[in-house]
PDB file of the backbone (N, CA, C, O) and the ligand in Angstrom, with CONECT records:
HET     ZN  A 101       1
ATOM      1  N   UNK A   1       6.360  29.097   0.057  1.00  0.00           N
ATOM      2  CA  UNK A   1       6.433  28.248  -1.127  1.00  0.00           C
ATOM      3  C   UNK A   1       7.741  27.501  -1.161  1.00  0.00           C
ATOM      4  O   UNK A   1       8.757  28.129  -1.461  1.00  0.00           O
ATOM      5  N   UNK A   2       7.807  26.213  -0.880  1.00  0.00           N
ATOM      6  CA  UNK A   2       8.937  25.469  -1.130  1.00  0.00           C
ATOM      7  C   UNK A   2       9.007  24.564  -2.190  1.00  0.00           C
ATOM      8  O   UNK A   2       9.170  23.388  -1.866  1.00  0.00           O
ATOM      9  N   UNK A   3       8.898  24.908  -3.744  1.00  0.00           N
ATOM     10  CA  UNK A   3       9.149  24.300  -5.068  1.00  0.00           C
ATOM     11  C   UNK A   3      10.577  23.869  -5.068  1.00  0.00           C
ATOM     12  O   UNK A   3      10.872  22.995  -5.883  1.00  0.00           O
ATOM     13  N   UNK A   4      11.245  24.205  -4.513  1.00  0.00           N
ATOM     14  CA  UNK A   4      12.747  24.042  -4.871  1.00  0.00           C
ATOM     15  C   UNK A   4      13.347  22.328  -4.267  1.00  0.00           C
ATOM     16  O   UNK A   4      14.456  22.239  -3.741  1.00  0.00           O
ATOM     17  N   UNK A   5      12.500  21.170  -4.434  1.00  0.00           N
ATOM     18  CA  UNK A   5      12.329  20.478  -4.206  1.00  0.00           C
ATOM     19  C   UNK A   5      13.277  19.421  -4.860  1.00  0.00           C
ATOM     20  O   UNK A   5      12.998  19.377  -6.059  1.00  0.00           O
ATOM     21  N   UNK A   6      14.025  18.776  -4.633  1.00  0.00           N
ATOM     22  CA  UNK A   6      15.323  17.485  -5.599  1.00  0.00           C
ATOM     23  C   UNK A   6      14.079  16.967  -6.284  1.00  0.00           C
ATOM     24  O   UNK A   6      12.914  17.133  -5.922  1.00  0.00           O
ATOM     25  N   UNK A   7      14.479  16.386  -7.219  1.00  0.00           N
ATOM     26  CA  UNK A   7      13.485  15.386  -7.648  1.00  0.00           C
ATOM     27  C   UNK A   7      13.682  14.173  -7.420  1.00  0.00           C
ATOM     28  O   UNK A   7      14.116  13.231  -8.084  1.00  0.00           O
ATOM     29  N   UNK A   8      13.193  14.350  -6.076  1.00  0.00           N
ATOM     30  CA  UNK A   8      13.017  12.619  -6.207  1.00  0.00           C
ATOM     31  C   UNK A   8      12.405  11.417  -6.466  1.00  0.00           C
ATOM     32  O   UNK A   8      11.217  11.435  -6.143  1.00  0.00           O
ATOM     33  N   UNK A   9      12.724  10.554  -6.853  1.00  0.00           N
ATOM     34  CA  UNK A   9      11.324   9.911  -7.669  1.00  0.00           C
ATOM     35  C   UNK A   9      10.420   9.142  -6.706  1.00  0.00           C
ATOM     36  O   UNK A   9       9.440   8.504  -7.091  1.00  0.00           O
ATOM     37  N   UNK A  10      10.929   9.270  -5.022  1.00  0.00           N
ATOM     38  CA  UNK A  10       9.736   8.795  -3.955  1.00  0.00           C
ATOM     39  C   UNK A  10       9.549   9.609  -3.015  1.00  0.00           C
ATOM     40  O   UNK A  10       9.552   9.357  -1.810  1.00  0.00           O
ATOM     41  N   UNK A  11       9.375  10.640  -3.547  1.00  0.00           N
ATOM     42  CA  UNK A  11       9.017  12.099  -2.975  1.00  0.00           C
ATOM     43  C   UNK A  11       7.205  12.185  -2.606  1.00  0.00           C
ATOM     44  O   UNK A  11       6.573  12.507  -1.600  1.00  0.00           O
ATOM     45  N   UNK A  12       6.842  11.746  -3.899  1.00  0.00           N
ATOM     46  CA  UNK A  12       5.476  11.769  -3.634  1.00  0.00           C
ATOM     47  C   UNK A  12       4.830  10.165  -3.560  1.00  0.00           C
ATOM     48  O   UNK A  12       3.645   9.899  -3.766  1.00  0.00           O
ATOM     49  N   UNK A  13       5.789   9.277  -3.254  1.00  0.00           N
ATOM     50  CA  UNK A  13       5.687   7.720  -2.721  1.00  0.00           C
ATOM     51  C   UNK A  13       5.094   7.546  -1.543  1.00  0.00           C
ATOM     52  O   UNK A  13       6.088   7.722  -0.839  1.00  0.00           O
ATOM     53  N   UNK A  14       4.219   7.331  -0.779  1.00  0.00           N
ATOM     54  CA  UNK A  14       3.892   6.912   0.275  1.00  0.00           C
ATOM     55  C   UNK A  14       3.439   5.753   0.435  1.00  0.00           C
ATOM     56  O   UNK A  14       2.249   5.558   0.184  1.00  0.00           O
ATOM     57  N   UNK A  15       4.176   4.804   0.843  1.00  0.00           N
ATOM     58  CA  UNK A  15       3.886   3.222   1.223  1.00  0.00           C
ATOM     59  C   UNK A  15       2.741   3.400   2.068  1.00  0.00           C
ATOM     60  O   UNK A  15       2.411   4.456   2.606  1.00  0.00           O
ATOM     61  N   UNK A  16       2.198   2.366   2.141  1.00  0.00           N
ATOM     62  CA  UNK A  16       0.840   2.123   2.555  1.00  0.00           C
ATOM     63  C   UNK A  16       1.393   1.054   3.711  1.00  0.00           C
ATOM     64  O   UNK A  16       2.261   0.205   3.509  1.00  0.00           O
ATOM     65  N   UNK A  17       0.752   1.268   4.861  1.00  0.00           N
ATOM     66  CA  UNK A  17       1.639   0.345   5.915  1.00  0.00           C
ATOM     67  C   UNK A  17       0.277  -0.004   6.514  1.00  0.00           C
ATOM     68  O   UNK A  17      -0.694   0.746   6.410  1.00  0.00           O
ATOM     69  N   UNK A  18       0.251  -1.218   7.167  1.00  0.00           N
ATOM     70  CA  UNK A  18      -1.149  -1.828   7.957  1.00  0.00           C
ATOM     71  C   UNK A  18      -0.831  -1.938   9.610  1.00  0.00           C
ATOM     72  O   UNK A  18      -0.003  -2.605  10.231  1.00  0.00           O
ATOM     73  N   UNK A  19      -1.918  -0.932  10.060  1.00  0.00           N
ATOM     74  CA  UNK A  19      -1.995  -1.264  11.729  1.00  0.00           C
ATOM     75  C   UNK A  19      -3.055  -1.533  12.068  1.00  0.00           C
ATOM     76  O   UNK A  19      -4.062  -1.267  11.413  1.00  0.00           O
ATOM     77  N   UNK A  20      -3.035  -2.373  13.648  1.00  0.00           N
ATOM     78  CA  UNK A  20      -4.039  -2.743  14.204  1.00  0.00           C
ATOM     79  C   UNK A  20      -4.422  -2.008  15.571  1.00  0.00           C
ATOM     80  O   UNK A  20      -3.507  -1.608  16.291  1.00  0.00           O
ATOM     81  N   UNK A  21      -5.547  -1.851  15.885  1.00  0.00           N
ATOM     82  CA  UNK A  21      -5.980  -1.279  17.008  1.00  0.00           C
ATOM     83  C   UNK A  21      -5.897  -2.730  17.699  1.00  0.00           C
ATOM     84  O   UNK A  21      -6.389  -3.748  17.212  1.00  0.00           O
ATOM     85  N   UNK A  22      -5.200  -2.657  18.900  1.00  0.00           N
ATOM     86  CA  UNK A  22      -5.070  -3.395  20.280  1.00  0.00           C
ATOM     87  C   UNK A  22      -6.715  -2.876  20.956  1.00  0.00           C
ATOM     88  O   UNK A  22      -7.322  -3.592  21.753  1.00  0.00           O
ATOM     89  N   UNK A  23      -7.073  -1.976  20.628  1.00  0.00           N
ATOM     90  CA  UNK A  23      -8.336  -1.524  21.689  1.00  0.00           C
ATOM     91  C   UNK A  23      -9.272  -2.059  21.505  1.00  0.00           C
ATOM     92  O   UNK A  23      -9.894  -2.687  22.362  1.00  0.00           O
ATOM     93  N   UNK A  24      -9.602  -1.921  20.268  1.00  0.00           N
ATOM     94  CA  UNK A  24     -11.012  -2.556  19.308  1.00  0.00           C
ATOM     95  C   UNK A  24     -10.664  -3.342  18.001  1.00  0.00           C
ATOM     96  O   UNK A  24     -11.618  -3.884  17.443  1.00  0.00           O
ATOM     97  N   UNK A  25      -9.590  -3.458  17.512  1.00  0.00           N
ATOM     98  CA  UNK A  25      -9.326  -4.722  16.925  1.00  0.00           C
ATOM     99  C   UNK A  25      -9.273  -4.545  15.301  1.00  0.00           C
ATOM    100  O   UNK A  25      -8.988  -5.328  14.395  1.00  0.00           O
ATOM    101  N   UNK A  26      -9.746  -2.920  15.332  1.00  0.00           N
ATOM    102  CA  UNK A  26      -9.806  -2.683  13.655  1.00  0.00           C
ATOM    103  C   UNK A  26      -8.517  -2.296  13.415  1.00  0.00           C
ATOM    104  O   UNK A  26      -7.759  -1.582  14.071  1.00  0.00           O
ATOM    105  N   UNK A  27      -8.324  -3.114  11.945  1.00  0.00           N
ATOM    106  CA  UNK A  27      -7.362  -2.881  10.894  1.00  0.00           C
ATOM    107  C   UNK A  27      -7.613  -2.176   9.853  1.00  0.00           C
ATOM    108  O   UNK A  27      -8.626  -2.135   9.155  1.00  0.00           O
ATOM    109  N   UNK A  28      -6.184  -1.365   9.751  1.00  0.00           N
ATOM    110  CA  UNK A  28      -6.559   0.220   9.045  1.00  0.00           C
ATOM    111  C   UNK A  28      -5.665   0.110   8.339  1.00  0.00           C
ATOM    112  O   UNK A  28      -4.884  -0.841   8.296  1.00  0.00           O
ATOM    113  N   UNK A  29      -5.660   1.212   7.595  1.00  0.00           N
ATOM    114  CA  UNK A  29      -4.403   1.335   6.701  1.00  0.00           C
ATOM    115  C   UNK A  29      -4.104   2.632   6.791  1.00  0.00           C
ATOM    116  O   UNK A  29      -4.918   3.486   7.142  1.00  0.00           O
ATOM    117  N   UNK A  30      -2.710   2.896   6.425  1.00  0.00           N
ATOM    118  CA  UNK A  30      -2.569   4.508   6.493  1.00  0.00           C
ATOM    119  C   UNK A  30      -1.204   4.185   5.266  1.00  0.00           C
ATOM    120  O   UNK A  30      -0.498   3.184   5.146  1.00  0.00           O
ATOM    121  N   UNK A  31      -1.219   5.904   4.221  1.00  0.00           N
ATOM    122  CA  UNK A  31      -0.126   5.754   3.735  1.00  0.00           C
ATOM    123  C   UNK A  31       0.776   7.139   4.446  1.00  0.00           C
ATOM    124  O   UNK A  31       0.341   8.235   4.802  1.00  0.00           O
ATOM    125  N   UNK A  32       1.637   6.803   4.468  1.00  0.00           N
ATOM    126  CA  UNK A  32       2.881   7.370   5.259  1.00  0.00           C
ATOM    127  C   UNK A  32       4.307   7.416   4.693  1.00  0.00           C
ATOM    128  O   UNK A  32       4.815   6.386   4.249  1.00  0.00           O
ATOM    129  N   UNK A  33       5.116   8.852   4.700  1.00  0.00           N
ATOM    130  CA  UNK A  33       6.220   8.588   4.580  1.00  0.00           C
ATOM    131  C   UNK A  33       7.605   7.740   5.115  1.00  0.00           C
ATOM    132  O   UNK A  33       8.083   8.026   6.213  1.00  0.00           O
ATOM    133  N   UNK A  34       8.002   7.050   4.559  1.00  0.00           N
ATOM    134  CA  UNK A  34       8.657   5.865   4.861  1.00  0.00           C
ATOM    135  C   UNK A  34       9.460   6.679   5.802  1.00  0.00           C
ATOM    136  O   UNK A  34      10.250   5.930   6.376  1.00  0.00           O
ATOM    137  N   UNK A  35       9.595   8.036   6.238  1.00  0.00           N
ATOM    138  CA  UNK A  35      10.572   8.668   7.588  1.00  0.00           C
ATOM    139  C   UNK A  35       9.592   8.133   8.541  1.00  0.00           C
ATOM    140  O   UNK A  35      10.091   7.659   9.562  1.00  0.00           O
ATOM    141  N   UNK A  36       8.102   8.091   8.429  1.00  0.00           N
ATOM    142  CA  UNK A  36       7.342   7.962   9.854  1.00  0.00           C
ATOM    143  C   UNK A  36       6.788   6.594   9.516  1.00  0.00           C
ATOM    144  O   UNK A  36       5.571   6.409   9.529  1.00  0.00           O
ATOM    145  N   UNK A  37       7.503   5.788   9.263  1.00  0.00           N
ATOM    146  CA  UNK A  37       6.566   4.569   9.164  1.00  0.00           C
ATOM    147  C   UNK A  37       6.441   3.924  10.549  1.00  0.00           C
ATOM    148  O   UNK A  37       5.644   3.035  10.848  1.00  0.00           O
ATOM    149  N   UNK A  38       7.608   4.671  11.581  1.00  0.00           N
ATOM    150  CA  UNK A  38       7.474   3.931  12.678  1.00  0.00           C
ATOM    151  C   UNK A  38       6.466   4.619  13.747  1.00  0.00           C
ATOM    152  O   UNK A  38       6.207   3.944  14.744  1.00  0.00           O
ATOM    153  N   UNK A  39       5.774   6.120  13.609  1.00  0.00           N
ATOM    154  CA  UNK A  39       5.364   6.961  13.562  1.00  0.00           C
ATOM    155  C   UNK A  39       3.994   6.547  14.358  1.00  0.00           C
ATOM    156  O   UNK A  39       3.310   5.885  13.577  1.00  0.00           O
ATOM    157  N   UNK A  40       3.474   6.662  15.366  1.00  0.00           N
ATOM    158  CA  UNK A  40       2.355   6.090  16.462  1.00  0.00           C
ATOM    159  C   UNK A  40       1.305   6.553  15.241  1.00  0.00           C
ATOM    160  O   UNK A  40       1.418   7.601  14.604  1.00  0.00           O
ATOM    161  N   UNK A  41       0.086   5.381  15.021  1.00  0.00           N
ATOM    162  CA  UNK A  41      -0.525   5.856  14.596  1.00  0.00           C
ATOM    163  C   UNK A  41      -2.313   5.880  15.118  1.00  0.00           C
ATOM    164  O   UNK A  41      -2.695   5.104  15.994  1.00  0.00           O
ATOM    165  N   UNK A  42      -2.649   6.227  14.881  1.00  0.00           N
ATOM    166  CA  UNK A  42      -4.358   6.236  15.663  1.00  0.00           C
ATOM    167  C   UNK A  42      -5.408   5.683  14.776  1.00  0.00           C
ATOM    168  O   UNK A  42      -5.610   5.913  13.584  1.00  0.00           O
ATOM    169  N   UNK A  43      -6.011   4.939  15.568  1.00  0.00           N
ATOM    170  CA  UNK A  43      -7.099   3.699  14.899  1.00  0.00           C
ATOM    171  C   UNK A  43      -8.297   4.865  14.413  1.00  0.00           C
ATOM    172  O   UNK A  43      -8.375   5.925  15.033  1.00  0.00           O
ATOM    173  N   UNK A  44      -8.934   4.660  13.607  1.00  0.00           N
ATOM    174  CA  UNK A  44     -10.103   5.380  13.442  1.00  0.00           C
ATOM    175  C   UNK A  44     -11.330   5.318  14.456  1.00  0.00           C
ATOM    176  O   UNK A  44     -12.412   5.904  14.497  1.00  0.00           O
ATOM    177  N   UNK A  45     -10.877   4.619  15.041  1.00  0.00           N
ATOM    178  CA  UNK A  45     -11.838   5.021  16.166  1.00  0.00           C
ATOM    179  C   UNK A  45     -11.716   5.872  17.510  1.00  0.00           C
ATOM    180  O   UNK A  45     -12.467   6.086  18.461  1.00  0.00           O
ATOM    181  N   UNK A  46     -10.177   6.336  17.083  1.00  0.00           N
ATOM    182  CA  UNK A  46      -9.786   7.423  17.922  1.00  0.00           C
ATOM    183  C   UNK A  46      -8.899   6.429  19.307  1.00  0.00           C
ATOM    184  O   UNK A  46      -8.871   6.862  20.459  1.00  0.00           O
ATOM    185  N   UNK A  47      -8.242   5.097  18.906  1.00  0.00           N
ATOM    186  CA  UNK A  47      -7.303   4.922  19.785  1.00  0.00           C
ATOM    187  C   UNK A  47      -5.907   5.089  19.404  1.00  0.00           C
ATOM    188  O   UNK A  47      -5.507   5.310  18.261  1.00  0.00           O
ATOM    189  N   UNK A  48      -5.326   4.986  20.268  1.00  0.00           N
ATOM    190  CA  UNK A  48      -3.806   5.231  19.932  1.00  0.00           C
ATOM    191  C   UNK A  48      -2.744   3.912  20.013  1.00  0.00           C
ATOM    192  O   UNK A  48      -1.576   3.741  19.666  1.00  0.00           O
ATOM    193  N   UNK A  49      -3.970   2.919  20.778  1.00  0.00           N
ATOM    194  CA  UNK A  49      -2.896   1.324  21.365  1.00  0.00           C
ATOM    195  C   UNK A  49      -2.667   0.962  19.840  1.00  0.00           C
ATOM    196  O   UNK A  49      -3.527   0.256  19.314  1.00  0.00           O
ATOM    197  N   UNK A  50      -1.818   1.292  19.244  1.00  0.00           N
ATOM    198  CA  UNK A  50      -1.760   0.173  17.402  1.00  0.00           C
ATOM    199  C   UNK A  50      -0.897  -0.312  17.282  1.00  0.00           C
ATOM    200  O   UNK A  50       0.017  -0.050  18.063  1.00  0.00           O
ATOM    201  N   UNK A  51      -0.752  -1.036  16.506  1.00  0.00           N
ATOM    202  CA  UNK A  51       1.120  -2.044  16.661  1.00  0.00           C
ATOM    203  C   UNK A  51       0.621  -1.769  14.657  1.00  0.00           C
ATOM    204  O   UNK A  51      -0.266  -1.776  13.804  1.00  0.00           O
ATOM    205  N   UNK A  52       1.684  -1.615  14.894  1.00  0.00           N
ATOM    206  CA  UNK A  52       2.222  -1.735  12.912  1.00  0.00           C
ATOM    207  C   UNK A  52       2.199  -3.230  12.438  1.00  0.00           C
ATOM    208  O   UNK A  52       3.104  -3.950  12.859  1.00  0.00           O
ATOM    209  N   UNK A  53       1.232  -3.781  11.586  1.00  0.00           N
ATOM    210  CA  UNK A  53       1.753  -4.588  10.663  1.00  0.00           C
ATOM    211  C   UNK A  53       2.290  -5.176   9.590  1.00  0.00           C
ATOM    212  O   UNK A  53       2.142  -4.713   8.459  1.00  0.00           O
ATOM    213  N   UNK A  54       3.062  -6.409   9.885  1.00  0.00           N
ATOM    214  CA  UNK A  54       4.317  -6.708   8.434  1.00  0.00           C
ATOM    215  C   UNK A  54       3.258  -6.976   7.212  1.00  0.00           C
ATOM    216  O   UNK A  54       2.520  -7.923   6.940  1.00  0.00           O
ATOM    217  N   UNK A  55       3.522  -5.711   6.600  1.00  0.00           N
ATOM    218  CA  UNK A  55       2.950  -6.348   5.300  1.00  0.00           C
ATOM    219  C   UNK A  55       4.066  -5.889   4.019  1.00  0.00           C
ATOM    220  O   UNK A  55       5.099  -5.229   4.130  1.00  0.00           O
ATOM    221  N   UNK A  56       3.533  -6.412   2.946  1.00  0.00           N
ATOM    222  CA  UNK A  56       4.198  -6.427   1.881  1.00  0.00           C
ATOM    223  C   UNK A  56       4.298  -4.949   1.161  1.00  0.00           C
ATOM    224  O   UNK A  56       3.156  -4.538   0.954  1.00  0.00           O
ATOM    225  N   UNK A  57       4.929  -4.368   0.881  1.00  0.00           N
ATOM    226  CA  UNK A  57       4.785  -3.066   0.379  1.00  0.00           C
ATOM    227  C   UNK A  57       5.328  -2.797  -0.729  1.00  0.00           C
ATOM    228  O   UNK A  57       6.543  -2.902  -0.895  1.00  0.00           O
ATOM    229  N   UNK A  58       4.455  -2.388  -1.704  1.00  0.00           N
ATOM    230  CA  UNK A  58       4.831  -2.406  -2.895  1.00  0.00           C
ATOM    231  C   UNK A  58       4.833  -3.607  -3.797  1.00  0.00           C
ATOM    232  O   UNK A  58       5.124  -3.526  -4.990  1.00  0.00           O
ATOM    233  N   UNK A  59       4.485  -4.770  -3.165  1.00  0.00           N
ATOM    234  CA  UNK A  59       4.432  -6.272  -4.024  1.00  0.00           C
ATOM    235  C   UNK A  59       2.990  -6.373  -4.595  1.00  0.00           C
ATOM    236  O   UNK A  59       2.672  -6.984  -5.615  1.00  0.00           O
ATOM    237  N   UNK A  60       2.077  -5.590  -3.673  1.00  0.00           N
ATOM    238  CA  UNK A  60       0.564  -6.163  -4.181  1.00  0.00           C
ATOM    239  C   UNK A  60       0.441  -5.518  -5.667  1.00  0.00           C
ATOM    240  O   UNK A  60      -0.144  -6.203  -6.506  1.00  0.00           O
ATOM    241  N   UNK A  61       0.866  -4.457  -5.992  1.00  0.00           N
ATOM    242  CA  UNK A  61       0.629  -3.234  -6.945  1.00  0.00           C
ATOM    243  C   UNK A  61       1.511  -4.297  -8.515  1.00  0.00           C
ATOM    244  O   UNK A  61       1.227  -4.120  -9.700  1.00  0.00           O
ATOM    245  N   UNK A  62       2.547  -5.315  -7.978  1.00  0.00           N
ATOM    246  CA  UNK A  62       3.366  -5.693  -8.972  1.00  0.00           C
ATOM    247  C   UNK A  62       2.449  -7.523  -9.210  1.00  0.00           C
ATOM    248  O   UNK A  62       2.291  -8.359 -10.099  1.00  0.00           O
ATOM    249  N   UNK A  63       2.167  -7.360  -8.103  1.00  0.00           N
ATOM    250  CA  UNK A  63       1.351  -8.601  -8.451  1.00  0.00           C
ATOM    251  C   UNK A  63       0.071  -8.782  -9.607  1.00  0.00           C
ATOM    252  O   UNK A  63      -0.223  -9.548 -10.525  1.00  0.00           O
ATOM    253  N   UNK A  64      -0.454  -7.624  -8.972  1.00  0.00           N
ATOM    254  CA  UNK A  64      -2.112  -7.788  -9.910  1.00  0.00           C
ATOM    255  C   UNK A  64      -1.453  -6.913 -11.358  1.00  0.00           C
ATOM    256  O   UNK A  64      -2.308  -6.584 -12.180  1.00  0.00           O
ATOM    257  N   UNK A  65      -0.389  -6.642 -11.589  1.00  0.00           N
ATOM    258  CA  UNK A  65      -0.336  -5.959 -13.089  1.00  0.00           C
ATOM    259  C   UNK A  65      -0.319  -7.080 -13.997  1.00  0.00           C
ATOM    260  O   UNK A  65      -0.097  -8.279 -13.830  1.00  0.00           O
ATOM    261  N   UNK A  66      -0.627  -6.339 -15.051  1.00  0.00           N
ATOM    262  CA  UNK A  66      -1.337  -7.447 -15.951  1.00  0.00           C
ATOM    263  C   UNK A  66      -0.077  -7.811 -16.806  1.00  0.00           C
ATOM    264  O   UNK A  66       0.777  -6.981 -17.115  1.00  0.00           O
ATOM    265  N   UNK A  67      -0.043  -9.284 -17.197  1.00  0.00           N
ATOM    266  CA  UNK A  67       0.834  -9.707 -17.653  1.00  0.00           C
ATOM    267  C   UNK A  67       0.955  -9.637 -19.111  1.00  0.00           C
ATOM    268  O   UNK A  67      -0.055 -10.162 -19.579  1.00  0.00           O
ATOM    269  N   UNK A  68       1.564  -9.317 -19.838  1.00  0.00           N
ATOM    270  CA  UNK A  68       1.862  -8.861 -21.236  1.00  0.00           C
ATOM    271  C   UNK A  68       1.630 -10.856 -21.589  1.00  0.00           C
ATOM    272  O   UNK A  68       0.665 -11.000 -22.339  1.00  0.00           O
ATOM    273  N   UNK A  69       2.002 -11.632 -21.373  1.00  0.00           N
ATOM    274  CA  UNK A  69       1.744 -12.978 -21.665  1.00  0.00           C
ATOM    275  C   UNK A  69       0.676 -13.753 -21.199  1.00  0.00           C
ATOM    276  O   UNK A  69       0.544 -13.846 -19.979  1.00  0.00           O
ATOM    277  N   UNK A  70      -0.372 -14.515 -22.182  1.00  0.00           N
ATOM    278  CA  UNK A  70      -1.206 -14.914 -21.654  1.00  0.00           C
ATOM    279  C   UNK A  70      -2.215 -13.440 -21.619  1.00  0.00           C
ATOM    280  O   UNK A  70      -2.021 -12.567 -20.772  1.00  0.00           O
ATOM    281  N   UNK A  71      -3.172 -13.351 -22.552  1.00  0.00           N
ATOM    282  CA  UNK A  71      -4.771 -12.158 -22.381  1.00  0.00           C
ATOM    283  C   UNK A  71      -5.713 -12.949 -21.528  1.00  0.00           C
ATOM    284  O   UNK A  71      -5.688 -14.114 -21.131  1.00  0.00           O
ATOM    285  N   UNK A  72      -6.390 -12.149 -21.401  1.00  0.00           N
ATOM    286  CA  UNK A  72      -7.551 -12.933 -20.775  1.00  0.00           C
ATOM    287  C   UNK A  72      -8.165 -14.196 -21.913  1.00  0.00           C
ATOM    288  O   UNK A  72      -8.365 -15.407 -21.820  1.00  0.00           O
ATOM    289  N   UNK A  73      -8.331 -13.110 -23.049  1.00  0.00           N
ATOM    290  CA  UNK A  73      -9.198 -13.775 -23.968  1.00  0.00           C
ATOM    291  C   UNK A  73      -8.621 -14.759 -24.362  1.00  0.00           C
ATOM    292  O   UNK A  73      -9.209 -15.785 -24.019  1.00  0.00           O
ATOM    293  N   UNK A  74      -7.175 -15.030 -25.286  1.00  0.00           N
ATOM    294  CA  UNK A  74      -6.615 -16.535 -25.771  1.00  0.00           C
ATOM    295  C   UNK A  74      -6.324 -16.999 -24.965  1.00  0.00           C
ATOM    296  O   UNK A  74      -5.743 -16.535 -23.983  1.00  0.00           O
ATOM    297  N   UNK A  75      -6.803 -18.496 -25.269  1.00  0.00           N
ATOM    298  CA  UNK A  75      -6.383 -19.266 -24.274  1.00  0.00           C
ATOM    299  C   UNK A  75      -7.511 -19.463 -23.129  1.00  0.00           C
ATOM    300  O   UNK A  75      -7.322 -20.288 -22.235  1.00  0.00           O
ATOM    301  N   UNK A  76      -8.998 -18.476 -23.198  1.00  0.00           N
ATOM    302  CA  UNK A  76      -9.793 -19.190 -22.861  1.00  0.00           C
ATOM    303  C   UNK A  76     -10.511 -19.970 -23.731  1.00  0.00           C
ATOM    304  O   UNK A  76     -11.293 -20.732 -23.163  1.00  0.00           O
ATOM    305  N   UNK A  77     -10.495 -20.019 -24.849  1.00  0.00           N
ATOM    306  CA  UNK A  77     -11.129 -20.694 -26.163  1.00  0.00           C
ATOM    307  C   UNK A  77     -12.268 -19.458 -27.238  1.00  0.00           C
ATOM    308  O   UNK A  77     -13.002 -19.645 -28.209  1.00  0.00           O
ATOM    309  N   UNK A  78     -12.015 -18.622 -26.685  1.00  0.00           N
ATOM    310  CA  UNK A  78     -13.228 -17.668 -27.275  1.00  0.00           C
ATOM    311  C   UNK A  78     -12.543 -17.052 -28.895  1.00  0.00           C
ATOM    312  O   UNK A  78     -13.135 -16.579 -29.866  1.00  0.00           O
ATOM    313  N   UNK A  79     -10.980 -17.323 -28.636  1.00  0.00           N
ATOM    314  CA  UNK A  79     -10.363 -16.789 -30.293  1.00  0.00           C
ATOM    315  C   UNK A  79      -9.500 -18.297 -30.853  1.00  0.00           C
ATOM    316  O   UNK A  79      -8.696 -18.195 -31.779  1.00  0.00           O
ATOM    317  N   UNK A  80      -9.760 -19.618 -30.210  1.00  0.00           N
ATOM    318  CA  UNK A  80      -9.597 -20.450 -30.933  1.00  0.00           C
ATOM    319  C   UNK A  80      -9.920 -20.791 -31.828  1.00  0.00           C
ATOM    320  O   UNK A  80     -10.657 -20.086 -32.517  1.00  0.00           O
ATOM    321  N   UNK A  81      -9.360 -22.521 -32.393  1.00  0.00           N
ATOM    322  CA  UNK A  81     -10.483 -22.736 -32.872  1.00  0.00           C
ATOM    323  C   UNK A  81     -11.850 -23.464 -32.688  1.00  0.00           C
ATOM    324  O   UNK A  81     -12.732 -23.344 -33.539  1.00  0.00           O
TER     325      UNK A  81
HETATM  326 ZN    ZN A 101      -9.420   1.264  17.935  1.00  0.00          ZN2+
END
C-alpha cells in the first residue's frame, strides 16, 4: 500500500498524446504519464513502428468549455424580441 503519496495536483493527470502506426497507418491515442510520453508505444494492432504525434494537450478540453458569455439560447432569437 503506497497512500503516502504528495499531493500533487497532476498525479492523477495523464495527457493524452497521439501516435501513429508506420505499419498500418492507424492513429491511436494513449493517455500516459508525462515521465513516459516519450515511452515506445504499440499500435492496436499489435505494432510497435509508432512515431508520437504533435498534438495539442490540454487545449482541446479549454476550447470546447462553455463560455459563461454568449448562451446558446440569447442571441439566437428564441428569448428576444
Ligand atoms: Zn499498426
Amino acid at each position: 500500500m503506497r497512500n503516502c503519496g504528495a499531493t500533487r495536483p497532476y498525479a492523477d493527470v495523464m495527457p493524452r498524446y497521439e501516435f501513429r502506426c508506420r505499419a498500418c497507418g492507424e492513429t491511436f491515442e494513449l493517455s500516459r504519464p508525462m515521465a513516459e510520453a516519450n515511452a515506445p508505444a504499440e499500435c492496436p494492432n499489435g505494432h510497435d513502428d509508432t512515431v508520437k504525434l504533435l498534438s495539442t494537450i490540454g487545449v482541446s478540453g479549454l476550447a470546447q468549455a462553455p463560455s459563461s458569455a454568449g448562451g446558446g439560447c440569447c442571441g439566437g432569437g428564441c428569448c428576444g424580441g
